[in-house]
C-alpha positions in Angstrom: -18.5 9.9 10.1 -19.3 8.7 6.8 -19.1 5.6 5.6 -20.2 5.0 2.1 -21.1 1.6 1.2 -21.0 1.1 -2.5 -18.7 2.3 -5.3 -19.2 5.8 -6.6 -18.4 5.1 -10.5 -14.9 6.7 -11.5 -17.3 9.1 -13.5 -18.1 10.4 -10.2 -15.5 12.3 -8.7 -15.0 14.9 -6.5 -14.2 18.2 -7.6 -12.2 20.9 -6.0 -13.3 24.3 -5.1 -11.2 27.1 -3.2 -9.1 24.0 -1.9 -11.6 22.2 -0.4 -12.3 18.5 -1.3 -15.8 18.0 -1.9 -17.6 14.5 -3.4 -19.9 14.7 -6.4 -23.1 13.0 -7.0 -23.2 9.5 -8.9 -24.7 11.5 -11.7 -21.6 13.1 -13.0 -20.8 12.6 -16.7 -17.8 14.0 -17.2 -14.8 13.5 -15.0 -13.2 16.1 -12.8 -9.8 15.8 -11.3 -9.5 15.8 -7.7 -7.9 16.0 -5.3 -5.6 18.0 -6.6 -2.1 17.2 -6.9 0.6 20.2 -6.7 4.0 19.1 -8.3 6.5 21.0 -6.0 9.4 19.2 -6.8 11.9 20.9 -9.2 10.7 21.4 -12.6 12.5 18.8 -15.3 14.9 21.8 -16.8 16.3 22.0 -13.5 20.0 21.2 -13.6 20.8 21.0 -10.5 18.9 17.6 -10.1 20.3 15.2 -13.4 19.3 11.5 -13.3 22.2 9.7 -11.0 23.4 6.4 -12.8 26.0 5.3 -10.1 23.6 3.4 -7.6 24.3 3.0 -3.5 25.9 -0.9 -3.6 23.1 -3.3 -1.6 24.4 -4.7 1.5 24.0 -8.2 3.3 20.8 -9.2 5.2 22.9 -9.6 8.2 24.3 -6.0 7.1 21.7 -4.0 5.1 23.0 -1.0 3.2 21.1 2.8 3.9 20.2 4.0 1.2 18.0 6.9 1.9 17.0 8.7 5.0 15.3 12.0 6.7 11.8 10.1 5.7 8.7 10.9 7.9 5.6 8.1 8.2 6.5 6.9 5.2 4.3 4.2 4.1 4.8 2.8 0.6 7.6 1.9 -2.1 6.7 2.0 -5.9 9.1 1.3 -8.6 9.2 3.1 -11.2 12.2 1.7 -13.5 15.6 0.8 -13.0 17.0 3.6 -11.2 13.7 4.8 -9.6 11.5 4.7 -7.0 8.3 7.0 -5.0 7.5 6.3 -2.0 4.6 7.8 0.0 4.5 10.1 3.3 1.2 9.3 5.3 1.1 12.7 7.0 2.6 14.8 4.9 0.9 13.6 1.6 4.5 14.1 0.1 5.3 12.1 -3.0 9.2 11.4 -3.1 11.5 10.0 -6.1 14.1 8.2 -4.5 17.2 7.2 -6.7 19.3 3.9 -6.3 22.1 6.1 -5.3 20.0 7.4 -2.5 18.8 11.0 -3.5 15.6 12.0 -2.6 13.1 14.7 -4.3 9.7 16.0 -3.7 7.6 15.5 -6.8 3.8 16.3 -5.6 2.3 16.6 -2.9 -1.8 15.4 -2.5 -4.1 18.5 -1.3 -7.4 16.9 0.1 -6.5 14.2 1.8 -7.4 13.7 5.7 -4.3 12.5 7.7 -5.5 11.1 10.7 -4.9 7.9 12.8 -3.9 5.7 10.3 -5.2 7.3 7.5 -3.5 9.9 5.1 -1.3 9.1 1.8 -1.1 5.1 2.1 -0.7 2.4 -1.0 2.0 3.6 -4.5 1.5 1.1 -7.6 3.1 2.0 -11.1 0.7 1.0 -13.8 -0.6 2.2 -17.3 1.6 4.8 -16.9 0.2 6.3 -14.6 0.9 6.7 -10.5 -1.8 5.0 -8.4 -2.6 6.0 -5.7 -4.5 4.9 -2.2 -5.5 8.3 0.4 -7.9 9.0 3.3 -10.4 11.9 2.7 -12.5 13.4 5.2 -16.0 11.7 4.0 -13.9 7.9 2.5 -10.4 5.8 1.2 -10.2 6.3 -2.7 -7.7 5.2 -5.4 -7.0 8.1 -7.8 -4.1 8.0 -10.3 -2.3 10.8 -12.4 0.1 10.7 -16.0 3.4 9.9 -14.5 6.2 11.5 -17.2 9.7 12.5 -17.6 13.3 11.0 -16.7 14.7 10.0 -13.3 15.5 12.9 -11.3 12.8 15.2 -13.2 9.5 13.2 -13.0 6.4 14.9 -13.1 2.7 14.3 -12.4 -0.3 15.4 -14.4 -3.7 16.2 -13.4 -5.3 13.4 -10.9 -8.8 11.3 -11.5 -10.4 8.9 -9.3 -10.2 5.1 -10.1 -12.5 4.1 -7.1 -14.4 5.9 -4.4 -16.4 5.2 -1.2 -14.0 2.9 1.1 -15.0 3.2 4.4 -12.6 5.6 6.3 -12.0 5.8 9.7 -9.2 6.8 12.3 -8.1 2.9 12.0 -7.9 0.0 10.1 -8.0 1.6 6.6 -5.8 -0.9 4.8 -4.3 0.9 2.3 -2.0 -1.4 0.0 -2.1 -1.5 -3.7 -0.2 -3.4 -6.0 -0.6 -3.9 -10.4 -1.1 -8.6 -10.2 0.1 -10.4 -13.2 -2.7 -10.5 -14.8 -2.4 -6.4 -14.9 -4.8 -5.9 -12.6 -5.2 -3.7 -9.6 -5.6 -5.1 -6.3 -6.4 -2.7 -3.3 -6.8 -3.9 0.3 -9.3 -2.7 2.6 -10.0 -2.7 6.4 -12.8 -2.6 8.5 -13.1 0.8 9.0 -13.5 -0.2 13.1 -16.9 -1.5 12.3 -16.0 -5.5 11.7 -19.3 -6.3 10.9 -19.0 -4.9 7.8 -16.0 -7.2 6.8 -18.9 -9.8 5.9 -21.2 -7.5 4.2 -21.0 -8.4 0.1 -21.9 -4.9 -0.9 -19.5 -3.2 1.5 -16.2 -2.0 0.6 -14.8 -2.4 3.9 -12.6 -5.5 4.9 -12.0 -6.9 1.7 -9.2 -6.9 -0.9 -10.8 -5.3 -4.7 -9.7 -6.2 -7.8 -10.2 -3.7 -10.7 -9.5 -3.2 -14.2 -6.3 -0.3 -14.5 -9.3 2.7 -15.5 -11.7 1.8 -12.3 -13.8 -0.9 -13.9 -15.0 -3.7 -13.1 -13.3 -7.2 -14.2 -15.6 -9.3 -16.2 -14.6 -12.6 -14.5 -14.7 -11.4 -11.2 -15.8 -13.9 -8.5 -19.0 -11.4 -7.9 -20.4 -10.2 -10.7 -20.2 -6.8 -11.0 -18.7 -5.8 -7.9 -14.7 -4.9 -7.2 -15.1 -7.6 -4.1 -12.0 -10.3 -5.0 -12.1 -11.6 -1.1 -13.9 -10.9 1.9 -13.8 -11.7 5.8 -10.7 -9.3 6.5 -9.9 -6.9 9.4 -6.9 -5.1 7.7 -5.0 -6.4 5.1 -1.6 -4.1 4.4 0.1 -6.7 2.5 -0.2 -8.0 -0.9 2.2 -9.7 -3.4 2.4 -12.8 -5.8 4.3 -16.0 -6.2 6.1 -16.4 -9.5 3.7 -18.8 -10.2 0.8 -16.6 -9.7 -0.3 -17.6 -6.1 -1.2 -14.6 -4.2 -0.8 -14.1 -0.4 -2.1 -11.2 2.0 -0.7 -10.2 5.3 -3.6 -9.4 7.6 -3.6 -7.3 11.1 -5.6 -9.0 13.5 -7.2 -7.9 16.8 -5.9 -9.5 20.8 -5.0 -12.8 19.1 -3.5 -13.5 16.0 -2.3 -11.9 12.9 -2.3 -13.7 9.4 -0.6 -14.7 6.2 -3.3 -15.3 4.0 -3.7 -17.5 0.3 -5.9 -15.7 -1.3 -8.5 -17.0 -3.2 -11.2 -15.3 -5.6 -14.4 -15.3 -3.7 -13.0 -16.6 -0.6 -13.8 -15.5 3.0 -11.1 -15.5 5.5 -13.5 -15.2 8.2 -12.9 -11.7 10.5 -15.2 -11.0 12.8 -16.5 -14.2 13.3 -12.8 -15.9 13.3 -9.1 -14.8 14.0 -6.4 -17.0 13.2 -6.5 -20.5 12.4 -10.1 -21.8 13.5 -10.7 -25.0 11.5 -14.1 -23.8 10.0 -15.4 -25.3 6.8 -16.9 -21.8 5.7 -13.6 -19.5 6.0 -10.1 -20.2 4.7 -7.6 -20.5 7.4 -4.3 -18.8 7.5 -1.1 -20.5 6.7 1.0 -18.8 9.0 -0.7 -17.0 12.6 1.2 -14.9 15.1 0.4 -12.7 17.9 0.1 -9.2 17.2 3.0 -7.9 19.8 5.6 -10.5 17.9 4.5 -9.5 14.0 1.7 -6.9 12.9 2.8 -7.2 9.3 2.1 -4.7 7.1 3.9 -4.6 3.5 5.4 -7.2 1.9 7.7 -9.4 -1.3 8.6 -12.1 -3.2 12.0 -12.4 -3.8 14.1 -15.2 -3.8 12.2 -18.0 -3.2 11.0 -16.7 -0.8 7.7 -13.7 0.9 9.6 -11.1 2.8 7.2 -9.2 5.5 8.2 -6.0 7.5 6.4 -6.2 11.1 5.5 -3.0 12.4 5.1 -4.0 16.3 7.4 -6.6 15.6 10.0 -4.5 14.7 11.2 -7.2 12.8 12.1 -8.4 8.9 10.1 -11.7 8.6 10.9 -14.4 6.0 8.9 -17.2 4.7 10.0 -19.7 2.5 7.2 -20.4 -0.5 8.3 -23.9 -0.7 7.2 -24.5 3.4 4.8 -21.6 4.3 4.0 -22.5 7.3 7.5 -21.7 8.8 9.1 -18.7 9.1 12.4 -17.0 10.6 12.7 -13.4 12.2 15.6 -11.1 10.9 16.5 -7.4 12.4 14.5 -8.2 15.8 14.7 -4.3 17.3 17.9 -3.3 15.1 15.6 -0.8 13.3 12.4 0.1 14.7 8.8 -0.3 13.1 9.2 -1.7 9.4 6.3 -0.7 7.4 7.2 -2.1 3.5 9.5 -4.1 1.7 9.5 -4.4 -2.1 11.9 -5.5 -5.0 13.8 -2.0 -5.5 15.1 -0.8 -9.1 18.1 -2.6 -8.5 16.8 -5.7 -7.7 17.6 -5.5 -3.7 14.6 -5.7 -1.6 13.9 -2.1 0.1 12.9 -2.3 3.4 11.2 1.1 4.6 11.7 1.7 8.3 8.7 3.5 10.3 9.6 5.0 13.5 7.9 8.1 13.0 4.2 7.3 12.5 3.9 8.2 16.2 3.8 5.0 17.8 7.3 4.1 17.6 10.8 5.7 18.5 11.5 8.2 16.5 15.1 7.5 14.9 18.0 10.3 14.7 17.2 11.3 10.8 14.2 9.8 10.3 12.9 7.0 8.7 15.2 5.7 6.2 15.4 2.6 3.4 17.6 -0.1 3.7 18.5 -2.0 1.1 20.0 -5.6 0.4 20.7 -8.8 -1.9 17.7 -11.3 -0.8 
């Protein structure tokens, strides 16, 4: 399989032809949209789908309201405004606005992409407005985004372009998570690719978290000048959000013996291959928090509240730690709900928790994946 090892300047996109998703040559001047993006929802004259105002009441964290279900591999939550949301289906490519009062409508669906393993339709982020977006193709992960326009309950994409290119694919650890920081701008996880050598390797892609300007470029005060690499060292970050005081962490898969919550620093290296977990060596940056993978394998996560709010896929648990002691933590939902794959601030200001039973590794649950929702 391919596994390109630079960036492909957002210039350089692929183009479509008869359906097919094929990658241009570096030397393109002119931008060409691809993958393409079919909006299948219904259009925004459609009546029979106005904006809902009246929103679904959050419930308790001891007692979390549903407010959506029939979901399958869904994998990320973006917000859009204050009654909206998308969130992403890995497999299906499908591209959903869900309401506060719990509707659900297809609004695109992304022709191109490679849904396999863990790869397919992954990271959302609402930015510039525009909908950002993180997918697996046959040949790499790329970032596109596309004009996000019109009012809840009739939102519609525009025409795709690519915003970063040549992120090693592969069947696993593809990281995937994107997410606008408050300095506006993009940060995109990486993993591996299942070649952790890589992880170390400056002018790789792979294992690292990116940081780009909104359009594709490069930051100029990037740790490494002119490259997207923000942190290195990491096996498969899925996690990514920021402290109100700017501190940003990472939640981190690892591989037999512990999985991470990460500080991250610009240039830092948190170590993977050479360490897992908390190793005590002056070159990488330990974790603040280390489990084993069969109690956590965090994947998205918050800050709400005082506090970073982690779903656990293997963990099948809701994990809370508090920013003013990091290196504690306490375990909510422990098997009440299956695989969680993300949690974010919702419209309303509840966290959304996004259940994933049907990725095909857990139990499937009667209806599918759904969204709970509560007051943090």
């Amino acid at each position: 399989m391919l596994q390109p090892r630079h960036r492909c300047p957002r210039a350089a996109i692929a183009a479509i032809a008869v359906g097919a998703l094929l990658l241009a040559g570096c030397g393109t001047t002119e931008p060409n949209p691809s993958p393409s993006l079919a909006v299948t929802g219904p259009p925004a004259t459609d009546a029979s789908a106005p904006p809902t105002v009246q929103g679904i009441e959050p419930g308790t964290l001891e007692e979390p309201a549903v407010l959506a279900t029939g979901l399958q591999a869904p994998w990320s939550i973006a917000v859009v405004d204050e009654q909206t949301a998308l969130v992403s289906e890995r497999d299906s490519a499908r591209i959903l606005e869900v309401s506060t009062s719990g509707e659900t409508r297809e609004i695109g669906q992304i022709a191109g992409l490679s849904p396999a393993g863990e790869g397919g339709l992954l990271g959302l982020a609402i930015g510039d407005g525009h909908l950002y977006a993180y997918g697996s193709t046959p040949d790499d992960n790329r970032v596109m985004r596309a004009p996000l326009s019109g009012e809840p309950g009739s939102l519609e994409l525009g025409q795709p372009e690519e915003v970063i290119t040549g992120i090693p694919v592969s069947g696993n650890h593809n990281g995937g998570r994107i997410a606008f920081g408050p300095d506006g701008m993009l940060y995109v996880t990486t993993g591996d690719a299942g070649a952790p050598g890589i992880a170390q390797d400056p002018e790789s892609l792979a294992g690292k978290i990116l940081r780009l300007e909104p359009d594709g470029s490069i930051p100029a005060d990037n740790p490494f000048p002119g490259s997207p690499v923000y942190s290195l060292g990491h096996r498969n970050p899925q996690g990514i959000a920021w402290a109100e005081d700017g501190t940003m962490y990472a939640t981190e898969f690892g591989q037999d013996t512990w999985d991470e919550l990460n500080r991250i620093e610009a240039g830092a290296n948190y170590g993977w291959p050479a360490v897992e977990g908390i190793a005590g060596v002056p070159a990488f940056v330990d974790p603040l928090q280390q489990w084993q993978p069969g109690e956590a394998s965090p994947s998205g996560m918050a800050a709400a509240g005082g506090s970073l709010w982690i779903a656990n896929l293997r963990g099948e648990s809701l994990r809370q730690v508090a920013l003013d002691d990091p290196s504690e933590s306490v375990v909510h939902w422990q098997g009440r709900f299956g695989r969680m794959r993300d949690v974010t601030v919702g419209p309303d200001g509840a966290l959304w928790a996004l259940t994933n039973t049907t990725d095909g590794r857990g139990s499937p649950a009667e209806g599918g994946d759904r969204i709970l929702t509560f007051a943090p």
